[in-house]
C-alpha angles and dihedrals in degrees: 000000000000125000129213088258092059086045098051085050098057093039084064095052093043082052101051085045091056097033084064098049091034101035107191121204103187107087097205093052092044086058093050091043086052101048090041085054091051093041085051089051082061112033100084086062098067088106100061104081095215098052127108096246092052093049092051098040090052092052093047086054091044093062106028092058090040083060098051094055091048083053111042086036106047094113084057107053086173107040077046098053091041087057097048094046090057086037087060097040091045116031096075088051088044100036073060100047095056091035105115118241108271120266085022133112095334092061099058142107091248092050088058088049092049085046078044100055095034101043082048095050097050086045098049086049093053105033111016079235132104103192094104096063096048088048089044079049094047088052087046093062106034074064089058092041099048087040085054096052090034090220 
C-alpha cells in the first residue's frame, strides 16, 4: 500500500509532467497550482485515521471548532470552558465516527470532480484563474491511479 511519501512522489512527477504540456508564467499562481497538485496527492487519504491528511485535517477541526466556542461564547467563561472541556474529551472520538471507511468515497472518480469544482472555485474567486484546481484534480487522481497499481 502506498505511503504519502509515495504520493507526494508521484504528485511531483504528475506536476513536472503538466507543468510541460500547461506551462504556467505567473509565479504565484505556479506556487498555488503546485501545492493544490500535492494537496491533491493526499486528499483522498482523510479517511484512514493514521495518514497524514486525516491528522492534519483533525487538528484543523480541532481548532478551528475550539475557536468558534471561545468566540460565540466570550460573555459566558463558564458555560465557555465547560464546552471546551467536553469539545477536547469528545472531538477525536466524534472527528472518527464521521470519518468515512477507508478506500471508500473519498477515493472515487466523483470526489475528484467535487476537489475539482471547489479548488477551482476558490481559485477563480482569488485569482481569476482556475489552474490550481485542474492541477488539485491532476494530484487527485494520480492518488487514485497510484492506489489502483499499489506501487
Amino acid at each position: 500500500m502506498p505511503n504519502y511519501k509515495t504520493h507526494l512522489l508521484f504528485g511531483f512527477l504528475f506536476f513536472i509532467a503538466l507543468y510541460a504540456i500547461f506551462p504556467i508564467a505567473n509565479k504565484g499562481i505556479l506556487f498555488l497550482s503546485a501545492l493544490c497538485l500535492f494537496i491533491g496527492s493526499l486528499f483522498p487519504d482523510i479517511d484512514h485515521k493514521n495518514s497524514k491528511a486525516f491528522k492534519t485535517l483533525r487538528d484543523l477541526i480541532i481548532i478551528l471548532f475550539s475557536i468558534y466556542i471561545i468566540v460565540s461564547l466570550v460573555n459566558d467563561v463558564p458555560l465557555m470552558l465547560f464546552m471546551l472541556f467536553v469539545w477536547f474529551l469528545s472531538a477525536d472520538k466524534i472527528i472518527l465516527f464521521l470519518k468515512p471507511k477507508h478506500r471508500g468515497i473519498t477515493h472515487t472518480f466523483t470526489s475528484s470532480i467535487i476537489f475539482l469544482i471547489v479548488l477551482s472555485a476558490i481559485a477563480f474567486i482569488l485569482n481569476r484563474n482556475i489552474s490550481p484546481g485542474l492541477f488539485g484534480f491532476v494530484g487527485y487522481l494520480s492518488h487514485i491511479i497510484i492506489d489502483k497499481i499499489k506501487i
